[in-house]
KOLLO-41544 format. One line per 10 residues: number of its first residue (from 1); their letters; for each residue x, y, z of N, C-alpha, C. Coordinates in nm, 2 decimals. Layout:
N
NUM) a) X/Y/Z/X/Y/Z/X/Y/Z | ...
END
This chain:
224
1) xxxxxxxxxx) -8.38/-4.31/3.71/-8.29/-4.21/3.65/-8.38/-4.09/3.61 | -8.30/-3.94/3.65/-8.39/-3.84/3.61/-8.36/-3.78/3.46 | -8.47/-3.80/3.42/-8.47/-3.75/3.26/-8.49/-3.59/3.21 | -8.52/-3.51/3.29/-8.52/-3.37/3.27/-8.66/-3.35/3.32 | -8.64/-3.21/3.34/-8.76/-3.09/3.43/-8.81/-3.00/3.38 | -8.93/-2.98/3.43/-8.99/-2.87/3.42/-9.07/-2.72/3.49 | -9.09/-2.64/3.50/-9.11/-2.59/3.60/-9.27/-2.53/3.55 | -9.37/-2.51/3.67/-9.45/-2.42/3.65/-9.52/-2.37/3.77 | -9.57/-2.27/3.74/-9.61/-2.24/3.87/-9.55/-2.26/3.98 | -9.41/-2.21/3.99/-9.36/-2.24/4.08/-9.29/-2.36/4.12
11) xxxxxxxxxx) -9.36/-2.47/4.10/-9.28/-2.62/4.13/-9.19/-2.66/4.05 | -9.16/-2.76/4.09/-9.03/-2.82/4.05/-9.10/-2.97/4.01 | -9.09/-2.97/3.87/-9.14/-3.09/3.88/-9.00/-3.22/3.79 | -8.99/-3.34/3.83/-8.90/-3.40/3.80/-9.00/-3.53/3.72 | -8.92/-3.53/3.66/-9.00/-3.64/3.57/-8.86/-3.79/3.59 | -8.95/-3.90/3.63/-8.87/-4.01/3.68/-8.92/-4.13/3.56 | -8.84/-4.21/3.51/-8.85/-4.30/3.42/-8.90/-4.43/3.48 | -8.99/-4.49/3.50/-9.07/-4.62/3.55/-9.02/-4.70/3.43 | -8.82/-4.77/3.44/-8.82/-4.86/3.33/-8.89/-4.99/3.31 | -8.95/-5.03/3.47/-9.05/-5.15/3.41/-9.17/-5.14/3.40
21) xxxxxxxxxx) -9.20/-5.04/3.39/-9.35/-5.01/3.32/-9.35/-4.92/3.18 | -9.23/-4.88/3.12/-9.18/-4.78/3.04/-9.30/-4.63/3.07 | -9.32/-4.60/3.21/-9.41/-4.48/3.23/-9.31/-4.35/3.25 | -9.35/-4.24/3.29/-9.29/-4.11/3.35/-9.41/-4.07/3.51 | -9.33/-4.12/3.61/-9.38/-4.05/3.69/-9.30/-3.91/3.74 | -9.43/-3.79/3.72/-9.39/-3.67/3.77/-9.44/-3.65/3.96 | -9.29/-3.61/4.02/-9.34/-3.51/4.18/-9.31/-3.40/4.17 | -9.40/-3.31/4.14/-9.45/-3.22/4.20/-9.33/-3.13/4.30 | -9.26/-3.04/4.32/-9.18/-3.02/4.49/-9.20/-2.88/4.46 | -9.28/-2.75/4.58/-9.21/-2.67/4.55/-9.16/-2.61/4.69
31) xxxxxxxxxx) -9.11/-2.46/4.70/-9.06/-2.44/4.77/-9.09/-2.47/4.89 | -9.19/-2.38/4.95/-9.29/-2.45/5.09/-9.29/-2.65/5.12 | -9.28/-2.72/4.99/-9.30/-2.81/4.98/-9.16/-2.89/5.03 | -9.10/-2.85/5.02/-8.94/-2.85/5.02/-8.88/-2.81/5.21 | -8.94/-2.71/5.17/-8.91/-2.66/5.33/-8.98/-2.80/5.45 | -9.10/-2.80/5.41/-9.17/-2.94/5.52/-9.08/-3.06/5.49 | -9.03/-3.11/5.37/-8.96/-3.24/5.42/-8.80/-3.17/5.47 | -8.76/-3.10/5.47/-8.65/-3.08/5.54/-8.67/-3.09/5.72 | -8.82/-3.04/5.75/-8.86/-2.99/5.86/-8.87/-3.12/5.94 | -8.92/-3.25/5.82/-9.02/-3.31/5.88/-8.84/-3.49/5.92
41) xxxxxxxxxx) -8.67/-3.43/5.85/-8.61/-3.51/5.91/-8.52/-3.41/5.99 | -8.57/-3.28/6.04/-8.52/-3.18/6.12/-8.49/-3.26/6.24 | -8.32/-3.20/6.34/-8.36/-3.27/6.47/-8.32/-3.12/6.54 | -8.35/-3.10/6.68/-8.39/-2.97/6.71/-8.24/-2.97/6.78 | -8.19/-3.09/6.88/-8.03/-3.07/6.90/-7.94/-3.05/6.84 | -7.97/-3.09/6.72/-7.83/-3.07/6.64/-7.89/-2.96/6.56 | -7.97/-2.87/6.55/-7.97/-2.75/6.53/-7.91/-2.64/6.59 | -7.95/-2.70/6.75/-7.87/-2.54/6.81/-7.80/-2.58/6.84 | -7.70/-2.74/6.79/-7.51/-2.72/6.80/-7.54/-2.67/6.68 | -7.59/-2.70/6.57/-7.51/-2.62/6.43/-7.49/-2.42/6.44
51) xxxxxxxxxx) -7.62/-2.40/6.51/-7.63/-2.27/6.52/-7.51/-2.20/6.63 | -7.45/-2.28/6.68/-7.28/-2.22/6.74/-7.22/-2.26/6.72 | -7.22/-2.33/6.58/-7.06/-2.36/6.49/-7.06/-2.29/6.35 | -7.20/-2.21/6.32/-7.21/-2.16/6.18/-7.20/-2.02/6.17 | -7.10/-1.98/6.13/-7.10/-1.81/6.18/-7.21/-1.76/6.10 | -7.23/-1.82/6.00/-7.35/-1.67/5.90/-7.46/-1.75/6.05 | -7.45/-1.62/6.06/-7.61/-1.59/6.15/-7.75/-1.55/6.10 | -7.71/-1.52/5.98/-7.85/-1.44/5.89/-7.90/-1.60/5.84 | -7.85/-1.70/5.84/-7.92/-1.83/5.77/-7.97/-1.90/5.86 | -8.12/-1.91/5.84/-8.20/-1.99/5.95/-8.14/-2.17/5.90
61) xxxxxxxxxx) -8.18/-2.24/6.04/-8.12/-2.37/6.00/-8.22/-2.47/6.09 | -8.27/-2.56/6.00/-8.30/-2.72/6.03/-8.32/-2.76/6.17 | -8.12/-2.81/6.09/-8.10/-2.91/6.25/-8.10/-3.05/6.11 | -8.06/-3.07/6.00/-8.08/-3.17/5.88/-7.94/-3.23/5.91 | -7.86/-3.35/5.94/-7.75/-3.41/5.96/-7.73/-3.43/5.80 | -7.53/-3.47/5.79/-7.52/-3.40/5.57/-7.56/-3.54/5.56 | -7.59/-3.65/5.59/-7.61/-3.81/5.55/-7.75/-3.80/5.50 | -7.85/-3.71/5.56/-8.00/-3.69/5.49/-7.99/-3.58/5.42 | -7.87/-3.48/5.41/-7.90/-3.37/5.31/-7.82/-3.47/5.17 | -7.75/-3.54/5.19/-7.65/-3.61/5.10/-7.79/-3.67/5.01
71) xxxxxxxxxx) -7.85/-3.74/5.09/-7.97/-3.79/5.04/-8.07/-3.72/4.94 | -8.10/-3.64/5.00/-8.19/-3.53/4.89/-8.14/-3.47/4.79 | -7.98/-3.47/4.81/-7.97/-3.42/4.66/-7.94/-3.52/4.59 | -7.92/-3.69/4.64/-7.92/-3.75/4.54/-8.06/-3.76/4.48 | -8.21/-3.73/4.52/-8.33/-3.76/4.54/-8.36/-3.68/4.42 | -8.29/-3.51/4.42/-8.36/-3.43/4.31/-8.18/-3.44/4.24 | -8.13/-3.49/4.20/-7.99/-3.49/4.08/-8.01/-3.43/3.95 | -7.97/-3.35/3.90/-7.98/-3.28/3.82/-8.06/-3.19/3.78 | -8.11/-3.10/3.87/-8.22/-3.00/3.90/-8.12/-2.87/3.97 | -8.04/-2.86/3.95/-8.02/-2.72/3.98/-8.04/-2.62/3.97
81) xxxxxxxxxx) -8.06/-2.57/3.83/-8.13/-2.48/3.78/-8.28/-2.45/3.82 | -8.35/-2.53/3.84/-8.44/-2.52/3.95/-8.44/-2.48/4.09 | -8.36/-2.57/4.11/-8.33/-2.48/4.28/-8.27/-2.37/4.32 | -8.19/-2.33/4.18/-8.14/-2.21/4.20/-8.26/-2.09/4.22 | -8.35/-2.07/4.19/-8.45/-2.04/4.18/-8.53/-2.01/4.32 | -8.48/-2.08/4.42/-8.51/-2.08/4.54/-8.46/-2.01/4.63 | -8.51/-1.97/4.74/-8.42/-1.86/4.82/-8.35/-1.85/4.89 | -8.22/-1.81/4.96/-8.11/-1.85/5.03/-8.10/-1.84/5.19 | -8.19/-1.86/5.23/-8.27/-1.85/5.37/-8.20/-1.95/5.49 | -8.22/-2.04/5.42/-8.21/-2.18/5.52/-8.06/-2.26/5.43
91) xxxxxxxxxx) -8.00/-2.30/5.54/-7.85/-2.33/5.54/-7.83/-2.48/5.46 | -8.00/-2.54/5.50/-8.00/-2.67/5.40/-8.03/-2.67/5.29 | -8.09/-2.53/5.26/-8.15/-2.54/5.09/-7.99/-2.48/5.02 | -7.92/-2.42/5.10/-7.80/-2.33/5.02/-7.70/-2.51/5.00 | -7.71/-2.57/5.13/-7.60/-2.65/5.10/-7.64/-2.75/4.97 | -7.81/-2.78/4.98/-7.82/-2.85/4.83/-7.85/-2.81/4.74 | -7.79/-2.66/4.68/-7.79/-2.60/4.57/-7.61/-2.64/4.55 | -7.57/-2.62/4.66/-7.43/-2.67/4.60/-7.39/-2.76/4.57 | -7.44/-2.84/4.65/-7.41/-3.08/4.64/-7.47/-3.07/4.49 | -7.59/-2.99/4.41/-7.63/-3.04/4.35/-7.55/-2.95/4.23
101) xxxxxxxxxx) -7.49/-2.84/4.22/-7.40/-2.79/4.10/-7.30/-2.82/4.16 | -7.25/-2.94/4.26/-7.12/-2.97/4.22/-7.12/-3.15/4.14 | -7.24/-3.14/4.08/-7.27/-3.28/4.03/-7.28/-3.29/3.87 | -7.25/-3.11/3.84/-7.24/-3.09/3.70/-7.14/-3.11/3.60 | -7.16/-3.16/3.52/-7.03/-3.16/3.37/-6.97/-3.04/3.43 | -6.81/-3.06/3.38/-6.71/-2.90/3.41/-6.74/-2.78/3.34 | -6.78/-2.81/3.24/-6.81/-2.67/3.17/-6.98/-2.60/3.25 | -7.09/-2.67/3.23/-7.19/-2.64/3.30/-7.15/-2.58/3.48 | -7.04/-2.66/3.52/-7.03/-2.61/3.66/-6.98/-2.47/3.68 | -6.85/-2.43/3.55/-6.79/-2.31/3.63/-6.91/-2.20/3.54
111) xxxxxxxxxx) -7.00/-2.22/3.48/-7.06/-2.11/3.41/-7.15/-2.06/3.52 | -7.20/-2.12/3.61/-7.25/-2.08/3.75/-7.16/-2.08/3.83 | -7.03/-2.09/3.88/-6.92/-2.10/3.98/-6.97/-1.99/4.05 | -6.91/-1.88/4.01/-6.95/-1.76/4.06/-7.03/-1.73/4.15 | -7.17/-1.77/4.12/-7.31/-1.76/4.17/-7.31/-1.88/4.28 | -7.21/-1.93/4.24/-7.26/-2.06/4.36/-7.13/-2.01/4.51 | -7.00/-1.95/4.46/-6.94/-1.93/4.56/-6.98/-1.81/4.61 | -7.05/-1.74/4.61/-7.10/-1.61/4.65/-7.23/-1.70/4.74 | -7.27/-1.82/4.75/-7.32/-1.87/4.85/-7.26/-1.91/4.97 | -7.12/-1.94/4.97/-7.04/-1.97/5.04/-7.02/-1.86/5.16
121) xxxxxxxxxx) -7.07/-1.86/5.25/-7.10/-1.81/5.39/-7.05/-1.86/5.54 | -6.99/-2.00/5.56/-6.99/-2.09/5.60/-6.85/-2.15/5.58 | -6.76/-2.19/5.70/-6.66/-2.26/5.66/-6.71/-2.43/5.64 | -6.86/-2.44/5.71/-6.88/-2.56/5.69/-6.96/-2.64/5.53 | -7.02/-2.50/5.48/-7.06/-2.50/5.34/-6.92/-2.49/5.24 | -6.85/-2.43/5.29/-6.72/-2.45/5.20/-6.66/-2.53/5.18 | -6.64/-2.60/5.26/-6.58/-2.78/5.32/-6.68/-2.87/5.28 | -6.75/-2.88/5.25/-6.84/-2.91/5.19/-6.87/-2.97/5.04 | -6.78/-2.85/4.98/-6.87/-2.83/4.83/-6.69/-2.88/4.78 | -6.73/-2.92/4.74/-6.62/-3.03/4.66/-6.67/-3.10/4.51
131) xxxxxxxxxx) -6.67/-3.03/4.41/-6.75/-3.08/4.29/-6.58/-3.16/4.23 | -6.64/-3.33/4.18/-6.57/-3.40/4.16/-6.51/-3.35/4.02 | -6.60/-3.27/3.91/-6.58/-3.25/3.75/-6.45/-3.17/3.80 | -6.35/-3.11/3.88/-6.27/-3.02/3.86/-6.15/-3.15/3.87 | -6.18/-3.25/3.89/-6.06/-3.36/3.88/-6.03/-3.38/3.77 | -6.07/-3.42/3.68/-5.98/-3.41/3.52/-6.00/-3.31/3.49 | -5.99/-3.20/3.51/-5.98/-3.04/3.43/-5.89/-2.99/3.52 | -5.82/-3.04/3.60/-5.74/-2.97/3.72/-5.63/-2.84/3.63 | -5.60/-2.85/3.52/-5.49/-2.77/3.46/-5.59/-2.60/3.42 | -5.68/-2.67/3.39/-5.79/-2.55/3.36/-5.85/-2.48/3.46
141) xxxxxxxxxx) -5.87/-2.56/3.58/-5.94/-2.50/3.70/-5.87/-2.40/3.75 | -5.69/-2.38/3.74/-5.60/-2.30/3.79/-5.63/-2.19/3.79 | -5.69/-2.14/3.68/-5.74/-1.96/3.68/-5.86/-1.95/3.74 | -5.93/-2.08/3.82/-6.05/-2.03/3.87/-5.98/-2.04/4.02 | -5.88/-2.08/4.07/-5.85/-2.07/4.19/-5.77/-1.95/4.21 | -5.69/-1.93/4.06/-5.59/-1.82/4.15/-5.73/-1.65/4.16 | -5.84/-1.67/4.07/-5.91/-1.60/4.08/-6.00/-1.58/4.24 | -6.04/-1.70/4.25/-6.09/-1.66/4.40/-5.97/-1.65/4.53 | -5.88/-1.72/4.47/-5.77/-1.67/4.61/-5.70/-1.52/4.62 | -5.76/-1.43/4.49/-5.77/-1.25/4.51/-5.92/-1.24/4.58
151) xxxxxxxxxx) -5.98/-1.28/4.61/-6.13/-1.24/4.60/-6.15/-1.12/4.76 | -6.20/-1.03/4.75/-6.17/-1.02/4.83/-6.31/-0.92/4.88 | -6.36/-0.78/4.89/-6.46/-0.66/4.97/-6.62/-0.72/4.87 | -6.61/-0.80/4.75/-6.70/-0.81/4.63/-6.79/-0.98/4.70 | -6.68/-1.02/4.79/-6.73/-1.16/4.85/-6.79/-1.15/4.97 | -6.82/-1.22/5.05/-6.88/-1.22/5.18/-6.76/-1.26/5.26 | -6.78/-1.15/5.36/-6.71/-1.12/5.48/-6.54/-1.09/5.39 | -6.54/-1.02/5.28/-6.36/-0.99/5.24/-6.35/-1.07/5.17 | -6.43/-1.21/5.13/-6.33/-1.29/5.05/-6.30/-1.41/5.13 | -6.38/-1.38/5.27/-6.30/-1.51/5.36/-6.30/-1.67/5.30
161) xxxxxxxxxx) -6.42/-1.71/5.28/-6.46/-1.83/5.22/-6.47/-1.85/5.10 | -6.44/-1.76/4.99/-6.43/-1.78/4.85/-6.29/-1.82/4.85 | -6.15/-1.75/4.93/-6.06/-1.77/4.96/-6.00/-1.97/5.05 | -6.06/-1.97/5.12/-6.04/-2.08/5.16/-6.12/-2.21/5.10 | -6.23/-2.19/4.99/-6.27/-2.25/4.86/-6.17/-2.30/4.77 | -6.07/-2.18/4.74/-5.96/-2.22/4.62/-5.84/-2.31/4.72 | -5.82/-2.29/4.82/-5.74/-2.34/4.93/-5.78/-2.55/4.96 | -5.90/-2.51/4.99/-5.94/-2.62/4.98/-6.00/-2.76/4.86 | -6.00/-2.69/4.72/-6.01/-2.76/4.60/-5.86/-2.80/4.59 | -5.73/-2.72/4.60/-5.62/-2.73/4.60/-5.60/-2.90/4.69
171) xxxxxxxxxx) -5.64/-2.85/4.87/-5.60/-2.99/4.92/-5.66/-3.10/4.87 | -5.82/-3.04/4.80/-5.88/-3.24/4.76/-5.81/-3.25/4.58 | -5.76/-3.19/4.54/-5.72/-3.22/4.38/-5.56/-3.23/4.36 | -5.51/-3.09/4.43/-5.41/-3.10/4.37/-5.26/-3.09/4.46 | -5.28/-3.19/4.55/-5.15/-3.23/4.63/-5.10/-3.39/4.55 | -4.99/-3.30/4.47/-4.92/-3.36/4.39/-4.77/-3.36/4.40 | -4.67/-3.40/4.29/-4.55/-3.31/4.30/-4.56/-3.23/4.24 | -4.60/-3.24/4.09/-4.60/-3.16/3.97/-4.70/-3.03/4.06 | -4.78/-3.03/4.13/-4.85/-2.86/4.12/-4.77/-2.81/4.28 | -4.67/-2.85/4.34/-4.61/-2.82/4.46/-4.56/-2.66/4.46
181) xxxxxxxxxx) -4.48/-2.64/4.32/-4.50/-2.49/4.27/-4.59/-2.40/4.31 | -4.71/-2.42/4.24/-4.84/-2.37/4.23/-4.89/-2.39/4.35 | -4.96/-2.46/4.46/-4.95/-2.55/4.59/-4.91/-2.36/4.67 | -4.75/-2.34/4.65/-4.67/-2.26/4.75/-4.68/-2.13/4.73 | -4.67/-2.12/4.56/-4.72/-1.97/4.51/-4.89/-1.94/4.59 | -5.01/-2.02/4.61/-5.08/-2.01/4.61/-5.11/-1.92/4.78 | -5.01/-2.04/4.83/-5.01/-2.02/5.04/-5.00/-1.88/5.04 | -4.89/-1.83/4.95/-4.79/-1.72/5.00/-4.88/-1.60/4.97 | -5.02/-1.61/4.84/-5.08/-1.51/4.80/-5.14/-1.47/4.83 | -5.21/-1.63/4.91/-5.38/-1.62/4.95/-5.45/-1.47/5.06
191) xxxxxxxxxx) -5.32/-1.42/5.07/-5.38/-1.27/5.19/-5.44/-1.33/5.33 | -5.35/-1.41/5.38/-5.45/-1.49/5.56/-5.48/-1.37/5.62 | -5.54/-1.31/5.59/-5.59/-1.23/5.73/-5.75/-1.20/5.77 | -5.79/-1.33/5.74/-5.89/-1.39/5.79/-5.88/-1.51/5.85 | -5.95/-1.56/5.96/-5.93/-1.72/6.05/-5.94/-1.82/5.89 | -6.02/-1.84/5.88/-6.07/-1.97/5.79/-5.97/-1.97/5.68 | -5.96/-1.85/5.58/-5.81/-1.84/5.52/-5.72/-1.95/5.55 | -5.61/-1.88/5.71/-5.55/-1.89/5.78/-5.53/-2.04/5.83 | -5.64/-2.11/5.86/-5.68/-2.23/5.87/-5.65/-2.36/5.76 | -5.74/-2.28/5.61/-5.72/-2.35/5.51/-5.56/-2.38/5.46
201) xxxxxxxxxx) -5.51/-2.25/5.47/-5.38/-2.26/5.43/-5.29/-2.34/5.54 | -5.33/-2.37/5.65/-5.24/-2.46/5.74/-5.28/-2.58/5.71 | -5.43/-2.62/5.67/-5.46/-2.74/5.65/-5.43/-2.81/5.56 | -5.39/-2.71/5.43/-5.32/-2.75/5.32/-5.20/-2.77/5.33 | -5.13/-2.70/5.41/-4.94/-2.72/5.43/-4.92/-2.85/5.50 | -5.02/-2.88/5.60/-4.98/-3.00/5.67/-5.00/-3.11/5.59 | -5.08/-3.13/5.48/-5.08/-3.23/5.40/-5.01/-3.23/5.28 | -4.94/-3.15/5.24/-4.79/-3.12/5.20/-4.70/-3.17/5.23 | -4.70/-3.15/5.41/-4.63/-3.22/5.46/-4.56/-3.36/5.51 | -4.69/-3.39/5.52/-4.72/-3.53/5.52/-4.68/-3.61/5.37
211) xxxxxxxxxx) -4.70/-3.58/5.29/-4.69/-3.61/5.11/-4.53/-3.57/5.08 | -4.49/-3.45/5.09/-4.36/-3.42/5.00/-4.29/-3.38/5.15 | -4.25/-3.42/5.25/-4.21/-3.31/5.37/-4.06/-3.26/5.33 | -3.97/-3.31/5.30/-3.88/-3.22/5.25/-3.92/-3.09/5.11 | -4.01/-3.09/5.06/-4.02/-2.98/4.98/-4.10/-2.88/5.05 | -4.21/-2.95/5.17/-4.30/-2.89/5.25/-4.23/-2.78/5.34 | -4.08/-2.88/5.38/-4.03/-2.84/5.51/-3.94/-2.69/5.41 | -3.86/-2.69/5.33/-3.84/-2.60/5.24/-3.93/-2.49/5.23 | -3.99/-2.51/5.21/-4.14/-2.38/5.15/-4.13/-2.33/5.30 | -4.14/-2.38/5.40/-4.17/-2.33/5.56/-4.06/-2.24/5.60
221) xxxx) -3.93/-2.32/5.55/-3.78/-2.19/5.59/-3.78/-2.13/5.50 | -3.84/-2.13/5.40/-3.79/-1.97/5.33/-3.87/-1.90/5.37 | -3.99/-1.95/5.42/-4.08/-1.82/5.44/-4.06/-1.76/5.59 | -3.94/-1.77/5.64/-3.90/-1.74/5.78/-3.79/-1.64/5.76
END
């Protein structure tokens, strides 16, 4: 279990609890250091498919499958603030700054939200980042979604992926009856005129669908 961190000189160091020896072993990680074990479970095929399914172009990438990135951020858990610190270059260090502030208490998470969705570049980084703390705060998260489903010239690429962010927390939390309201007001606001948008908000109606289809099928004629 990680007991808290420190930084110096650059590293990241994690201090690990040895409860059968009651010790603290510290490692050491810093950035360069970080980069080689990414490199070193890199596979070079599934780099250049990721590199024609990832539109940001400006983010160098791996080739890291998410079952070994899943891994590493269980490896460094609760170091965020640390890694934030690091630079947004490579597609697998952005995605484990996210796994790793979506692992924070709710209040800790949305005080960085901002900074973490302004990472969101990627419909596959968006789809991705699913922080569980917004499941019991679902009533309070409301003004953080209707907030990014305005988002728009201040975001990357318009808003596209900060947009299909609030779209997508919607389909993993709040396909309910009680938020079906909120659910429709959301579709009709979100501005699709971007693909991934456009996507999000289909991928969310169809599971509406599937769940309430007479109230789904409703929301679809009136908006005809």
């Amino acid at each position: 279990q990680i007991h808290g961190a420190t930084q110096a000189n650059g590293c990241v160091r994690y201090l690990r609890c040895l409860a059968h020896k009651g010790q603290f072993e510290i490692i050491m990680v810093k950035y360069n250091e970080l980069l080689e074990e990414l490199e070193s479970i890199s596979e070079v095929d599934f780099a250049d498919f990721q590199r024609r399914i990832i539109r940001d172009g400006e983010l160098k990438i791996f080739g890291v499958r998410t079952p070994q990135l899943r891994k590493l951020a269980k490896k460094y858990s609760g170091q965020y603030d640390l890694f934030a610190q690091f630079p947004n270059e490579y597609y697998e260090v952005v995605f484990l700054k996210l796994t790793l502030v979506a692992q924070l208490p709710y209040d800790d998470f949305v005080a960085v939200l901002d900074d973490c969705v302004r990472l969101i570049t990627d419909w596959a980084l968006c789809d991705l980042f699913t922080p569980q703390c917004i499941k019991k705060r679902r009533d309070d998260f409301i003004l953080y979604i209707k907030k990014y489903l305005a988002a728009g010239d201040g975001y990357y690429n318009g808003g596209e992926y900060a947009r299909r962010f609030s779209l997508r927390i919607l389909l993993s939390f709040y396909v309910e009856e009680k938020y079906l309201p909120f659910i429709f007001e959301s579709i009709s606001c979100c501005n699709p005129d971007k693909y991934y948008v456009v996507m999000g908000a289909a991928w969310l109606l169809a599971e509406v669908l599937i769940k309430y289809y007479e109230a789904g099928f409703k929301y679809l004629h009136s908006t005809t």
